[in-house]
N, C-alpha and C positions, 0 to 999 in steps of 0.2 A: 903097496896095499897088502894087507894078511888077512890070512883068512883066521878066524877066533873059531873057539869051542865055542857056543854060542850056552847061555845058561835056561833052566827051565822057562823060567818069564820071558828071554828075550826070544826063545822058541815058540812060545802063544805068539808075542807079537808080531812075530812073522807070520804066522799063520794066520793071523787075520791080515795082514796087507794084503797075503796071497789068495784070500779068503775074497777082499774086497778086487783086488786083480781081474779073479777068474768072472767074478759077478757082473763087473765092468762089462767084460767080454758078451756079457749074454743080455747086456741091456742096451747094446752097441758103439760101446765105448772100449777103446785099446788095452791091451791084457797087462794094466799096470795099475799096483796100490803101492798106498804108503799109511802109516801113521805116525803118530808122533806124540811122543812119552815123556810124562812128568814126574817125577816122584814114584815110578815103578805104576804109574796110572795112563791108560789109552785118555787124552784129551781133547784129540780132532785125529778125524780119517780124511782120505782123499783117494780117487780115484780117477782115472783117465776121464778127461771130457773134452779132448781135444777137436774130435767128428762131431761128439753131440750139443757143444758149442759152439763151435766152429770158433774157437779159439787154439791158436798153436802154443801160447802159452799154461794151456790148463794141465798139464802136468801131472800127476797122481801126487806128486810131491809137492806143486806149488798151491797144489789143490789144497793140502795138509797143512801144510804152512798157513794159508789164509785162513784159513777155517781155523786153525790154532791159535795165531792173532788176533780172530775176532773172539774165539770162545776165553781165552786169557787177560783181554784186553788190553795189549802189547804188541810191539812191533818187533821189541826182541825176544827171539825165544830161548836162550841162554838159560842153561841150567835141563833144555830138551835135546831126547835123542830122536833123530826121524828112522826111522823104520821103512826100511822098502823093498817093494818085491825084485826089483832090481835096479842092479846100479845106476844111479843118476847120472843122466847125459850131462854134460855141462853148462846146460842152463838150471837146473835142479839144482848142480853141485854149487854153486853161483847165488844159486836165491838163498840154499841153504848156510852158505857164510853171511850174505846180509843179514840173516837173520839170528845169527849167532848162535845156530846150533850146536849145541856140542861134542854130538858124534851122530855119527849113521853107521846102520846095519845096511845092507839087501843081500840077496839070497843070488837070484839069476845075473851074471854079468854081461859087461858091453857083448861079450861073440854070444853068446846064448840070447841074446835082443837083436842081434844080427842075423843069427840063422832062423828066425821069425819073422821076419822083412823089416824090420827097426834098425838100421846100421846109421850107427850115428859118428863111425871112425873118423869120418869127414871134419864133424866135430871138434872133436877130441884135438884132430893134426891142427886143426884151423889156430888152436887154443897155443899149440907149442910153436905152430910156425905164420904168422899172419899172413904169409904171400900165398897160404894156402886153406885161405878162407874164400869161399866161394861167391859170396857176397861184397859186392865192392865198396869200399868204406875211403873216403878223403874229408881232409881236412878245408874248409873256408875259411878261407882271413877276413875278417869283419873287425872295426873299430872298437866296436862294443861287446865285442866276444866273451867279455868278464864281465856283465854286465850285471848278471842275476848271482853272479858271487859276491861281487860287491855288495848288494843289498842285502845276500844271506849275514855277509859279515859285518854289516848294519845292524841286523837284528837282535835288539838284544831279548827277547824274550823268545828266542828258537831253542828247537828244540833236537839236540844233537843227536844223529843216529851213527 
C-alpha cells in the first residue's frame, strides 16, 4: 500500500468523507464516511449506519456503493474511485472489488481505527490465514450442491456480473 501526494480535488474529497465521518458521529452513527467519484464529480455519499440500522453491513462504504448503484443505475461501478475516511476493513475492500471500483483513497488507517476501538486486525489475519477466522465456516456435502449453477448456466438471458 503507498501513501500518494493526494491532488487539490482529491483533497476536497476527502474532506467531505471526513466531513460526512465526523457528522455520522454526531447523529449516532460510527466516525466513518466515504464517497465515491465519477468523472472528477461526488456521485453518492455514505456514512456509518451500522447502530442506527442495526445493520453490521452498512459500512460508510457499502453505504456509497449502494447509493452509487442506485443513483448510476448499475451494479458496476468501474470507471469510479471510492473515497474514504479510512481504510476499508475487508468487507468494504471486498464489496469494493465486486463492484469494480477503480481505486480508493482513505485518509485514517487500520491502527488509527484501532486506537478508536474499531480494531478489525482480526479481520485482516482471518483473510491471510483462514484457521484464524473466528467464525467457524464448514462445508456440507449435498447431492444437489450445484444445483442453482446449473440453472444459472441454463440461462440464457442472465445477466453476467
Amino acid at each position: 500500500m503507498s501513501v500518494d501526494v493526494a491532488t487539490r480535488e482529491e483533497q476536497a474529497w476527502m474532506a467531505r468523507a471526513i466531513e460526512l465521518a465526523t457528522a455520522s458521529v454526531h447523529s449516532g452513527g460510527g466516525p466513518f464516511g466515504a464517497v465515491i467519484v465519477r468523472d472528477g464529480e461526488i456521485v453518492a455519499t455514505g456514512a456509518n449506519r451500522v447502530t442506527t440500522d442495526l445493520d453490521p453491513t452498512a459500512h460508510a462504504e457499502v453505504v456509497a456503493i449502494r447509493n452509487a448503484c442506485r443513483e448510476l443505475d448499475t451494479f458496476s461501478l468501474a470507471g469510479c474511485v471510492l473515497v474514504t475516511s479510512c481504510e476499508p476493513c475487508p468487507m468494504c475492500l471486498a464489496s469494493s472489488m465486486w463492484a469494480r471500483v477503480d481505486r480508493i483513497l482513505f485518509a485514517a488507517d487500520r491502527d488509527d481505527a484501532a486506537a478508536a476501538g474499531f480494531d478489525d486486525r482480526a479481520f485482516y489475519e482471518a483473510m491471510i490465514d483462514p484457521a484464524k477466522n473466528p467464525t467457524a465456516v464448514a462445508r456440507i456435502e449435498i447431492h444437489n450442491r450445484n444445483e442453482a449453477f446449473d440453472a444459472w448456466r441454463g440461462k440464457t438471458d442472465r445477466v453476467d456480473y
